[in-house]
N, C-alpha and C positions, 0 to 999 in steps of 0.2 A: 682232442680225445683220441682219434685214429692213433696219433703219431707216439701215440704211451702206449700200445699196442710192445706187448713182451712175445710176439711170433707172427705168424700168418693173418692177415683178414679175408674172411672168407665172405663168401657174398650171399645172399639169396634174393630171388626174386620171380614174380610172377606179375599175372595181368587178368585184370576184372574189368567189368562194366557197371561204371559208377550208374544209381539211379535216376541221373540226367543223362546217360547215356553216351559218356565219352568212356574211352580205352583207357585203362589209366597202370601202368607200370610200377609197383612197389618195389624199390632195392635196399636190401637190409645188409648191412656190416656185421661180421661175429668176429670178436676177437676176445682174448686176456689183457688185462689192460693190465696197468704198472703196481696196480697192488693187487694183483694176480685174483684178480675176480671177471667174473664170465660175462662181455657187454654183447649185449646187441642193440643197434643204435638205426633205426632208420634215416638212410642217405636223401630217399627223394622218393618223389612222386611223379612220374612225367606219365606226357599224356602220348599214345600212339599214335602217329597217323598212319591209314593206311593200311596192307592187312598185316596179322598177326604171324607175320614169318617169321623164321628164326633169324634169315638176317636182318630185317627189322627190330626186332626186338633184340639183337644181339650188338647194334648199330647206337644201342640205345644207351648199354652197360657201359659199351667201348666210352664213349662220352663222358659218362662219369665216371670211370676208370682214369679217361686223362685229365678231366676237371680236377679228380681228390690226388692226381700222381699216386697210385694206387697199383704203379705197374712190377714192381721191385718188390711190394709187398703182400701180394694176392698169394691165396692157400687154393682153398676148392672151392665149387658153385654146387650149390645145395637147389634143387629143381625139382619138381613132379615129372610124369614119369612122358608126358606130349612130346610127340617124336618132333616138333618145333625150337622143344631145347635142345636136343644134341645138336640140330642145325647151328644154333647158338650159339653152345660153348663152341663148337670150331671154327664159326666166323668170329669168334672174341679173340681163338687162339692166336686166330691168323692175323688181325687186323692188329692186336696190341703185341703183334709179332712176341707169343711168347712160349714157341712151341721146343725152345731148348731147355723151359725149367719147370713146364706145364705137358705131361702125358691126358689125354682125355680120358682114357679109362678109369685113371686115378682121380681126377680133381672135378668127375664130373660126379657129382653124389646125390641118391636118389631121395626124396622125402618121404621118411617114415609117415609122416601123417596122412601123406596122399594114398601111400600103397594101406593102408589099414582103411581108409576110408572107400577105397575101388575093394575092397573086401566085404566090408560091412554095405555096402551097396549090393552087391550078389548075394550078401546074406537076405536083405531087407527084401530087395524087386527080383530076385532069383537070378539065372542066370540071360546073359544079354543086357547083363541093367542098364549099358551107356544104349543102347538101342533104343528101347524105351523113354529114358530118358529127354535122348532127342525127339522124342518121335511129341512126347508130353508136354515138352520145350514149346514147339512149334502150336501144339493146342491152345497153351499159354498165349501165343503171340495171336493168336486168331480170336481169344478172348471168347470161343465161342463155350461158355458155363455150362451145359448137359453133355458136353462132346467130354469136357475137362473132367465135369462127374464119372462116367461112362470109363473113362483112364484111368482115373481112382479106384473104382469099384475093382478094375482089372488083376489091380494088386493084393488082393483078400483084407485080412482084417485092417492093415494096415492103412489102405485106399477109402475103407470105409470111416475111420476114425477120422481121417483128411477130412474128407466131405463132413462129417460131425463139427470139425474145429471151426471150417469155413462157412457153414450154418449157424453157429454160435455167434462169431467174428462178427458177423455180416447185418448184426442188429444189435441197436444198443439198449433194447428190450429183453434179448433172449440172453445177455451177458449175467447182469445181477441174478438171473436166475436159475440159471447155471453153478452160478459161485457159492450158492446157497447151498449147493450139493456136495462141492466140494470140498471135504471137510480135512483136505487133507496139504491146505495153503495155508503158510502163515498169512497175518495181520501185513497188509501191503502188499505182498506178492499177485501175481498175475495168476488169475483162475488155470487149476487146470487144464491143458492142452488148448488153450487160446493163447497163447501169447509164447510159445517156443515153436525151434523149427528140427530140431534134434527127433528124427524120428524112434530110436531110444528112450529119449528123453518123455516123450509122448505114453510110448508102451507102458511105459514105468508107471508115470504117474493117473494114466487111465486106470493101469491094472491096482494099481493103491485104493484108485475111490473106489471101484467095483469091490475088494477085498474089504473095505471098512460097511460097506452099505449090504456087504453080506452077512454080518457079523451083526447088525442092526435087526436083520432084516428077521422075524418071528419064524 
């Protein structure tokens, strides 16, 4: 499929922590293929070891760069905005020696989806939100549940709606009767605000049932 490619393949890629707990690297292909339609085709899945540097993970691409022979025909690298990848694209430059047909300023391209979302995060938890964030992260890892409330709460309506979903979630008593309220779920759907993690997503559908139950309401 690469090789029907009608221009550039462009790469993208980043790294999560799968929920057993390994590092795990996605690299994704974009290109036009020969009947000029738009693919993106996931290359691979490799696992990290080690910490998450840029020349590590840039150690990583290299690899499959020379696996798919991918070196003649690479455009840009599409990334979020972790000062770990610009490590990266220059350790890719350098290592798949390609710094006579690849400028970095150009072929390093940033993800729109990431910079909207470090947006809408300052929107949500105000300003500082990666601070918080981690600081919430680490509460998380201590599992300790009144410290985790207490960080929720911190966030105004938003922290408080949290702790509602995870007092819902948390019994499979308080579910069905919850659902009964929400009348604002099709046939099959997940009650509101139990079962999404889009805090958006949450707003919306809170502020639905509250607007219908008002409307109800004498």
């Amino acid at each position: 499929m690469l090789r029907k490619s009608r221009g550039k393949i462009h790469l993208s890629f980043d790294i999560w922590t799968s929920p057993n707990g390994y590092a795990l690297a996605g690299i994704v292909s974009h290109f036009v293929d020969d009947g000029y339609q738009a693919r993106a085709i996931l290359l691979s899945i490799r696992e990290i070891n080690g910490e998450h540097s840029g020349e590590n993970v840039g150690q990583t691409v290299v690899d499959l760069i020379r696996e798919f022979q991918l070196e003649s025909a690479l455009g840009a690298f599409v990334l979020d905005n972790a000062g770990n990848n610009d490590t990266a694209i220059r350790y890719i430059l350098d290592e798949a020696e390609l710094h006579d047909t690849h400028e970095e300023e150009h072929c390093r391209l940033r993800c729109l989806g990431h910079i909207i979302n470090l947006a809408a995060q300052d929107f949500i938890f105000g300003q500082n939100s990666e601070k918080w964030l981690r600081e919430h992260a680490a509460i998380e890892d201590n599992a300790d549940i009144e410290e985790l409330q207490r960080s929720w709460i911190s966030q105004g309506v938003i922290g408080h709606i949290q702790n509602l979903i995870s007092l819902i979630r948390s019994s499979p008593q308080r579910r069905p009767v919850f659902a009964k309220c929400d009348t604002t779920r099709t046939e099959g759907s997940v009650p509101c605000c139990t079962g999404v993690d889009s805090p958006c997503t949450v707003l919306y559908r809170c502020t639905s049932v509250r607007c219908r139950h008002r409307r109800v309401t004498p």
